[in-house]
PDB file of N, CA, C and O in Angstrom, chain B, residues numbered from 101:
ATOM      1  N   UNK B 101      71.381 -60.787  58.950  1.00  0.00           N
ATOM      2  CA  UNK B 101      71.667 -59.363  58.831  1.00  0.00           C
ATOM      3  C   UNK B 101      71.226 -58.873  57.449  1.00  0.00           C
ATOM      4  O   UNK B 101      71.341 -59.599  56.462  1.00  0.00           O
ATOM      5  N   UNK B 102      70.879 -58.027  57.406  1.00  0.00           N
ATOM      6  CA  UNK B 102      69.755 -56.951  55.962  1.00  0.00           C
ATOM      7  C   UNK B 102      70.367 -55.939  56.000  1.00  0.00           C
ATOM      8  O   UNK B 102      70.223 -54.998  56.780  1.00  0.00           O
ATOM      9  N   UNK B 103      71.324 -56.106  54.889  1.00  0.00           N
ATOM     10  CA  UNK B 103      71.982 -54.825  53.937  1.00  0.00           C
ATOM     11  C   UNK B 103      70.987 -54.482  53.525  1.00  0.00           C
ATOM     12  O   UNK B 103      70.095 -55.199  53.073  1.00  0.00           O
ATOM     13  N   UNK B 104      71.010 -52.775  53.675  1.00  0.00           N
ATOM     14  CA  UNK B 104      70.344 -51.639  52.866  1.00  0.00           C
ATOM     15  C   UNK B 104      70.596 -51.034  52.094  1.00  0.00           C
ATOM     16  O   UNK B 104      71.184 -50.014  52.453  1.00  0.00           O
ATOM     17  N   UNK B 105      70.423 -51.149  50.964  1.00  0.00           N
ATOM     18  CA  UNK B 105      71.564 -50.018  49.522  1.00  0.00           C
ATOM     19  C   UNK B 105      71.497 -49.281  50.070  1.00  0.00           C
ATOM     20  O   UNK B 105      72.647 -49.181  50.496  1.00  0.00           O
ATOM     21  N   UNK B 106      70.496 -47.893  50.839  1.00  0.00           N
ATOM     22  CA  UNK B 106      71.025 -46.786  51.479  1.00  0.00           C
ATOM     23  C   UNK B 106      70.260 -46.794  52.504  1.00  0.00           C
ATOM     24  O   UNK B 106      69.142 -47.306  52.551  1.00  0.00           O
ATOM     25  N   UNK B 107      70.940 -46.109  53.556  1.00  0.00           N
ATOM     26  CA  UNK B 107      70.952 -46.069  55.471  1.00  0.00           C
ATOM     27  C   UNK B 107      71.390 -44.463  55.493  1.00  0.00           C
ATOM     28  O   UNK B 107      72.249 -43.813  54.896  1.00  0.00           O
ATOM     29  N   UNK B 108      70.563 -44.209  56.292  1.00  0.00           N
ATOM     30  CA  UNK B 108      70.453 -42.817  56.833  1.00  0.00           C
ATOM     31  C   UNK B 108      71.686 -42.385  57.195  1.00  0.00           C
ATOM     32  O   UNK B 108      71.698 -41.155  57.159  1.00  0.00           O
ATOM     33  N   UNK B 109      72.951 -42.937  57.598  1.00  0.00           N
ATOM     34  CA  UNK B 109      73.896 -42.077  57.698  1.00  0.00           C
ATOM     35  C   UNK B 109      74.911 -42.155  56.144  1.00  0.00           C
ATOM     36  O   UNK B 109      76.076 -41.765  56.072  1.00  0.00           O
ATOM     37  N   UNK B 110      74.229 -42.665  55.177  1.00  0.00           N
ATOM     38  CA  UNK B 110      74.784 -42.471  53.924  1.00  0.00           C
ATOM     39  C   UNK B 110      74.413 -40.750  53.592  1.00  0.00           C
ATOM     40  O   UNK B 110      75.130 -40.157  52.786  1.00  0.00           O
ATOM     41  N   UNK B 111      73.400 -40.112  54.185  1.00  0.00           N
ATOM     42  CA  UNK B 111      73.200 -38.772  53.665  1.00  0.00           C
ATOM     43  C   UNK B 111      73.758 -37.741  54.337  1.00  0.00           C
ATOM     44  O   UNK B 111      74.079 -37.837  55.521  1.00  0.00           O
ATOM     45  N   UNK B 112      73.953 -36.425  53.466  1.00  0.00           N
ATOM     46  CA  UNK B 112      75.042 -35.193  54.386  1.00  0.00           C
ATOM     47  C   UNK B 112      74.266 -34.946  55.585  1.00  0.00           C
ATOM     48  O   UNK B 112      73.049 -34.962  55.399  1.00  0.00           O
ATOM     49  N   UNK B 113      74.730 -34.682  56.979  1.00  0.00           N
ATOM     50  CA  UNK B 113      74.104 -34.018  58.368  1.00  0.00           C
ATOM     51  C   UNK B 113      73.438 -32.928  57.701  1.00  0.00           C
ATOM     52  O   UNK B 113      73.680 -32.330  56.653  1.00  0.00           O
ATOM     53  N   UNK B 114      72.250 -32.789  58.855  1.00  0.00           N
ATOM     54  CA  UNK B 114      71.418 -32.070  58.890  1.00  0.00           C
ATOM     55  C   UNK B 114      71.737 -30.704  60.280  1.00  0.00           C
ATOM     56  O   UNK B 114      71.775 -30.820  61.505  1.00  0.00           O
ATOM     57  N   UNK B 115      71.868 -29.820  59.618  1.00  0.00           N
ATOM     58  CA  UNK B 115      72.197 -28.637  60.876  1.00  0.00           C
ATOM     59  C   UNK B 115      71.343 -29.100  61.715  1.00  0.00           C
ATOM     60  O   UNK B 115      70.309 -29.690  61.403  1.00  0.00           O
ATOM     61  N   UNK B 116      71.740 -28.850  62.882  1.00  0.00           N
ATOM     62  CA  UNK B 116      71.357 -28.124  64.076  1.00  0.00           C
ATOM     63  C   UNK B 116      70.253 -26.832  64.201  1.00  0.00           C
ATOM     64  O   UNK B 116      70.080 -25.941  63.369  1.00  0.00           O
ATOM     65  N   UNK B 117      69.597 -27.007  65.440  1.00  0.00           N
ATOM     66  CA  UNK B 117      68.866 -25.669  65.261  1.00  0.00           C
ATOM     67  C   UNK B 117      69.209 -24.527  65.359  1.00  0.00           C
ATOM     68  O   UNK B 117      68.621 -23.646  64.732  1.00  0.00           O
ATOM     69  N   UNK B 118      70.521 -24.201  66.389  1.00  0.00           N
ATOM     70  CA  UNK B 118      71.092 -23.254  66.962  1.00  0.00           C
ATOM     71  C   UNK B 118      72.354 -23.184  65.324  1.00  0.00           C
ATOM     72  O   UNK B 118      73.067 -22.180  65.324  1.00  0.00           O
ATOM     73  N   UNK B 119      72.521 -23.989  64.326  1.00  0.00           N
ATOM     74  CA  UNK B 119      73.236 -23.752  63.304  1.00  0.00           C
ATOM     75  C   UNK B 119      72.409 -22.870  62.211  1.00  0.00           C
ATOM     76  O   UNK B 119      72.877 -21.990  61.488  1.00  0.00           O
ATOM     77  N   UNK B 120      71.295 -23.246  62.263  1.00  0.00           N
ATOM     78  CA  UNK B 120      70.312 -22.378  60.982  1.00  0.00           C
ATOM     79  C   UNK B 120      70.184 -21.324  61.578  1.00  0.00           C
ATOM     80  O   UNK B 120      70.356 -20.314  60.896  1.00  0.00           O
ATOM     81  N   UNK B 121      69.840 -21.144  63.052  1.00  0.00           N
ATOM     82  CA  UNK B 121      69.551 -19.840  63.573  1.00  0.00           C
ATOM     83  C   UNK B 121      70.331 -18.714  63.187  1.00  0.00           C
ATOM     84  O   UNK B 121      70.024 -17.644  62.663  1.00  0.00           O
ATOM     85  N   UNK B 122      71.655 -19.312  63.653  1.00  0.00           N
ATOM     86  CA  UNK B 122      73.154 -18.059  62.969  1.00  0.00           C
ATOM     87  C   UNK B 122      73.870 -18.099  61.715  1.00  0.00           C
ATOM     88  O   UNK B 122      74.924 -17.530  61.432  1.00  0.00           O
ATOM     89  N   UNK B 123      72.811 -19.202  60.673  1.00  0.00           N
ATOM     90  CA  UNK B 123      72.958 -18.501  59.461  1.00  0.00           C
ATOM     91  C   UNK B 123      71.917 -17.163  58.627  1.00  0.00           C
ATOM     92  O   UNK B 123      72.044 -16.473  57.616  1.00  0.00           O
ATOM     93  N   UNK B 124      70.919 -17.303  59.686  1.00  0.00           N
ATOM     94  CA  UNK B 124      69.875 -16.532  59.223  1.00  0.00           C
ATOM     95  C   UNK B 124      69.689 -15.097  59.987  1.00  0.00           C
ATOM     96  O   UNK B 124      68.850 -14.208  59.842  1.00  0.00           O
ATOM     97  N   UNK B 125      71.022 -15.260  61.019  1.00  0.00           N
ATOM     98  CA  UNK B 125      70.579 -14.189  62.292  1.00  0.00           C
ATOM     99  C   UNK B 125      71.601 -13.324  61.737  1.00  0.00           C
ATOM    100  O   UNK B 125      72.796 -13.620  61.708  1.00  0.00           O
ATOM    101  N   UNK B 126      70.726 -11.445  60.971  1.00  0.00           N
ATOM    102  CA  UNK B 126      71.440 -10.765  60.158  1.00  0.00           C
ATOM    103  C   UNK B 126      72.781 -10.001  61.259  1.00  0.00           C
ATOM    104  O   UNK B 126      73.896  -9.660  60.864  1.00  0.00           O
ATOM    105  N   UNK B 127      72.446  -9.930  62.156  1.00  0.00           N
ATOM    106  CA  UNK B 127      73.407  -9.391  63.239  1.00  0.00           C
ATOM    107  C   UNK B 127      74.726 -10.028  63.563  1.00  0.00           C
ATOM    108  O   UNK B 127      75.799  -9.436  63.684  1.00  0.00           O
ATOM    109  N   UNK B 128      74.476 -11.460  63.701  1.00  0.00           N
ATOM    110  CA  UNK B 128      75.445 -12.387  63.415  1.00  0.00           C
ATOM    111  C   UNK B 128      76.658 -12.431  62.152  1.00  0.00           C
ATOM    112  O   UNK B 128      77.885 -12.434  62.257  1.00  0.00           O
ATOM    113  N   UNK B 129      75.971 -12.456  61.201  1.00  0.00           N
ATOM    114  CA  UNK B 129      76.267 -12.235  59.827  1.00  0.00           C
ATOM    115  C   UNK B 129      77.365 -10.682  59.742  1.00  0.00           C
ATOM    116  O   UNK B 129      78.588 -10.764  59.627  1.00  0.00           O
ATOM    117  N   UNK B 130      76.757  -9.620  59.811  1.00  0.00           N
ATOM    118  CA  UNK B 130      77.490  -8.443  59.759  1.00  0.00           C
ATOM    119  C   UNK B 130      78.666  -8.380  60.674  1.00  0.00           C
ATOM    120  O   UNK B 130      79.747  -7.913  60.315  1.00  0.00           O
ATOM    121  N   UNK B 131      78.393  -8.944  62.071  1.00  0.00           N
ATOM    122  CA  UNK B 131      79.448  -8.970  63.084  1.00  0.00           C
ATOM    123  C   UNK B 131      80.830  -9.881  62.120  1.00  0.00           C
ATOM    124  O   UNK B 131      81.871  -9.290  61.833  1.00  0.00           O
ATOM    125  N   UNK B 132      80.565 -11.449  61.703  1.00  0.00           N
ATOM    126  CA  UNK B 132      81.209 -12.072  61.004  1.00  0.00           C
ATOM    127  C   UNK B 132      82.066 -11.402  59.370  1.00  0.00           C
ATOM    128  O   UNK B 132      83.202 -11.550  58.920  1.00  0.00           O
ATOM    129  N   UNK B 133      80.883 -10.678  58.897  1.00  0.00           N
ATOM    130  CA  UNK B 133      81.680  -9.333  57.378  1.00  0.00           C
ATOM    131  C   UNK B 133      82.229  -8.606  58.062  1.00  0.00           C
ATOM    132  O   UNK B 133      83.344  -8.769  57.567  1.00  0.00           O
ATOM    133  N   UNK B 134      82.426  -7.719  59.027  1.00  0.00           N
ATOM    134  CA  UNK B 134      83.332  -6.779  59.751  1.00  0.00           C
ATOM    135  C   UNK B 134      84.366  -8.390  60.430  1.00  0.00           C
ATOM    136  O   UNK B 134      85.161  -7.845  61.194  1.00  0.00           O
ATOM    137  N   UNK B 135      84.468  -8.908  60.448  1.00  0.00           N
ATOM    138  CA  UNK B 135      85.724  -9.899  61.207  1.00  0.00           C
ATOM    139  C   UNK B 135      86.397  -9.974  59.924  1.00  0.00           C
ATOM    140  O   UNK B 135      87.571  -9.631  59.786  1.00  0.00           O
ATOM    141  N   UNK B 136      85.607 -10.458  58.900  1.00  0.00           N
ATOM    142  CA  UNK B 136      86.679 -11.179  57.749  1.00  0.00           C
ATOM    143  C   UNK B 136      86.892  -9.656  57.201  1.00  0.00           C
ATOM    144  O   UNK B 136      87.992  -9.577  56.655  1.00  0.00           O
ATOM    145  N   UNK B 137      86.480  -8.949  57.189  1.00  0.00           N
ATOM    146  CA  UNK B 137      87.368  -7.464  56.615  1.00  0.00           C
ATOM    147  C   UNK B 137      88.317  -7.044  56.810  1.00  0.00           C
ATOM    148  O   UNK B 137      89.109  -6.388  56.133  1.00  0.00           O
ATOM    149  N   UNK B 138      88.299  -7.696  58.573  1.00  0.00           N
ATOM    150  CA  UNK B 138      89.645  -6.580  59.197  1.00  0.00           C
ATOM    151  C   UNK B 138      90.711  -7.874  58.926  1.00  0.00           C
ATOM    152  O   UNK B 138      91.922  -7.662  58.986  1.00  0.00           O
ATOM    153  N   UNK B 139      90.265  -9.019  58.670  1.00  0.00           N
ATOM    154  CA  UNK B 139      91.570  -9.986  58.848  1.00  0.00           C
ATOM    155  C   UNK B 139      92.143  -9.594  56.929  1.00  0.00           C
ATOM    156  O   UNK B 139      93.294  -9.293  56.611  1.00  0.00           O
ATOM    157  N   UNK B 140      91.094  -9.712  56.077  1.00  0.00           N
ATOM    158  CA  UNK B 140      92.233  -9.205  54.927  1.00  0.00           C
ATOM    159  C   UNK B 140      92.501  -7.530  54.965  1.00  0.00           C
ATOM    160  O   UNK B 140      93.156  -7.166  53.989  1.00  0.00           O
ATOM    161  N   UNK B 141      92.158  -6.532  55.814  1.00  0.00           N
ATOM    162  CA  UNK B 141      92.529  -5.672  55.726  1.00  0.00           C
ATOM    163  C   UNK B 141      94.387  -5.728  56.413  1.00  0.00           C
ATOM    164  O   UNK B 141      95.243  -4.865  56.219  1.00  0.00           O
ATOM    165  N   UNK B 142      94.581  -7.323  57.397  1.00  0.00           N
ATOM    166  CA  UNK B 142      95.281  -7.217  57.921  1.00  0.00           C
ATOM    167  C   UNK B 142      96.341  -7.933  56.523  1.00  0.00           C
ATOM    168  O   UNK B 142      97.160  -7.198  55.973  1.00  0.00           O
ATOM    169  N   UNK B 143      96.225  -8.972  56.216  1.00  0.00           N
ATOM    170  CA  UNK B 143      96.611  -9.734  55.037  1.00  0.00           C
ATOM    171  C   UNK B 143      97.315  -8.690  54.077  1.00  0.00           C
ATOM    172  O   UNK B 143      98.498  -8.613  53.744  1.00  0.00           O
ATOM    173  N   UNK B 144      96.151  -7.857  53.714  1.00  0.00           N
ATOM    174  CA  UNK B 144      96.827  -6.974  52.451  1.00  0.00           C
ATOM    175  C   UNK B 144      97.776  -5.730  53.055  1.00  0.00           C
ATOM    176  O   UNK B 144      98.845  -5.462  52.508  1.00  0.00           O
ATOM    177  N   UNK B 145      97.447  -5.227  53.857  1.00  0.00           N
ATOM    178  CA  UNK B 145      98.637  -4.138  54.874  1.00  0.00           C
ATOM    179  C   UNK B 145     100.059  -5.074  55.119  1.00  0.00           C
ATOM    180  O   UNK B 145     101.113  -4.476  54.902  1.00  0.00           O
ATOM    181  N   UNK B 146     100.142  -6.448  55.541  1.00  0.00           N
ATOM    182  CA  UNK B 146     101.043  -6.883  55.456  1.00  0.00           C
ATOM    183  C   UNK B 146     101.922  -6.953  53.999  1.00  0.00           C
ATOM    184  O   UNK B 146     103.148  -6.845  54.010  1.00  0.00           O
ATOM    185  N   UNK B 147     101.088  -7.161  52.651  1.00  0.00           N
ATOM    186  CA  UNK B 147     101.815  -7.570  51.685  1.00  0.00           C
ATOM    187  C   UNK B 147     102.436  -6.223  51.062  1.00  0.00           C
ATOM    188  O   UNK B 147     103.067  -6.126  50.009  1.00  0.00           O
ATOM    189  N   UNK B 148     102.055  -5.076  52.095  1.00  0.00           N
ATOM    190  CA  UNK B 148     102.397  -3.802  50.721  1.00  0.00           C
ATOM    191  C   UNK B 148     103.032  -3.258  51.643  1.00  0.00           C
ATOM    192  O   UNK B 148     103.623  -2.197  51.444  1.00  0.00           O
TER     193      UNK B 148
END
């Protein structure tokens, strides 16, 4: 058996294709900034 100082699953994953797609897909993106808005819009209405 042949230890390798480094083996391919020593390195971080590599996205997916359908993962790069919906970091780059601007429609995606805006839908996701209007989600996280309304959840601290909900956050901060609760604290006041």
């Amino acid at each position: 058996m042949k230890i390798n100082p480094y083996d391919q699953n020593d390195y971080t994953p590599v996205p997916s294709k359908f993962t790069l797609f919906m970091r780059k897909c601007v429609i995606w993106q805006f839908i996701r900034f209007i989600a996280i808005n309304l959840k601290m819009l909900v956050v901060v209405s609760k604290s006041h």
